[in-house]
C-alpha positions in Angstrom: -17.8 -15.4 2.6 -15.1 -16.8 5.1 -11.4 -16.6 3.8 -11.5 -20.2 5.3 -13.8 -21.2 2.5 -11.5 -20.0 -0.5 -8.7 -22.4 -0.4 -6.0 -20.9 -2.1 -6.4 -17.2 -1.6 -3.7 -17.1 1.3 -0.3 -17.9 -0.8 2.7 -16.4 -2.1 1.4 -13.7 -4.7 4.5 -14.3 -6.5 3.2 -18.0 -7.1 0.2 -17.1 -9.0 2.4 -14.2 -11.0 4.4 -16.8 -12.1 1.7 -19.0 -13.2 0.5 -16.0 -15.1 3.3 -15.6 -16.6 4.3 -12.9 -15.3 8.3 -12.4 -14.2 8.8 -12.3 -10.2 12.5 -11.7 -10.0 13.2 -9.0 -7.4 9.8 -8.8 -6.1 9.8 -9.1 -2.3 7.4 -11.0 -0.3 4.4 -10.0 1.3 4.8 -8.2 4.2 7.7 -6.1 3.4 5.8 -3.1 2.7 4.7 -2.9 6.3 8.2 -3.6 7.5 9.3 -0.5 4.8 6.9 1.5 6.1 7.4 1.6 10.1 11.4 2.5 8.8 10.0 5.3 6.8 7.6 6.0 9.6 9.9 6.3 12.2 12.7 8.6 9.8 10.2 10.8 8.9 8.2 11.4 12.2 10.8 11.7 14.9 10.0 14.7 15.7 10.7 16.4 13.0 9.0 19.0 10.4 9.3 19.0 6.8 9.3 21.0 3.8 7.2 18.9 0.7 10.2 19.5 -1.3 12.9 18.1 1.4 9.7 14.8 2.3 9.8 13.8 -1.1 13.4 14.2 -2.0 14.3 12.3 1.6 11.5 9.5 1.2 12.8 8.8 -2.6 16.7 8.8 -1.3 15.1 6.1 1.9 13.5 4.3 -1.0 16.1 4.0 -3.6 18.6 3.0 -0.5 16.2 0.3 0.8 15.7 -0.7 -2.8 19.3 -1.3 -3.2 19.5 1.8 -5.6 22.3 4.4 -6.3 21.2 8.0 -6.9 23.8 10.8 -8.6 22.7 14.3 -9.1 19.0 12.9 -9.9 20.2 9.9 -12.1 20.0 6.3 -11.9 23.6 5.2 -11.8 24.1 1.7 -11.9 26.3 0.3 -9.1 29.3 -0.8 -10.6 29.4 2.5 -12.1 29.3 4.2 -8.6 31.7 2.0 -7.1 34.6 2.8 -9.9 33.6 6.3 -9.8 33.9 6.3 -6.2 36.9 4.8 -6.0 38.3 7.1 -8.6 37.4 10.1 -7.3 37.1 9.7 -3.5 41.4 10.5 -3.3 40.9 13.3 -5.0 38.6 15.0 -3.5 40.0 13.8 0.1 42.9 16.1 -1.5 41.0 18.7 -2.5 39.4 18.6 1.0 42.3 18.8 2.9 44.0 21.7 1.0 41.1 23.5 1.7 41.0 23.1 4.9 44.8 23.7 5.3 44.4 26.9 3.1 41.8 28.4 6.2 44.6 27.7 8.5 46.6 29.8 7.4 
């Protein structure tokens, strides 16, 4: 059969969630995926080789960043939480940087 001849089979997926009763919040459109994966694509095959450890832990890192995801030492954090953290600790270490550094000087 024609897709022509099935009216209704070309619409938002979320649409027909919903109706299920299914909750769409923060699902993204159709057509993302392929937009995702040319940006993974293009990271990952620029002429480059990979280890399968280093692929997976650089596609989940371009995954949780596309996502809108924080990663810490392999945990979720949520993202309040990493920008007080940051915040917190970013002098600090900037400090603990720089006496380092000023330590090899001399």
């Amino acid at each position: 059969r024609r897709i022509e001849s099935m009216p209704g089979c070309i619409r938002d997926y979320r649409e027909w969630l919903s109706e299920q009763g299914v909750e769409t919040t923060g699902m993204r459109p159709m057509g993302h995926a392929e937009s995702v994966m040319s940006r993974f694509a293009h990271r990952v095959k620029s002429r480059r080789s990979w280890k399968d450890q280093g692929l997976r832990a650089f596609l989940r890192a371009m995954a949780a960043r596309i996502d809108g995801i924080w990663w810490r030492n392999g945990q979720l954090v949520e993202e309040e939480e990493t920008r007080t953290a940051a915040s917190a600790s970013t002098k600090s270490k900037r400090i603990e940087q720089a006496k380092r550094k000023a330590g090899r000087l001399w």
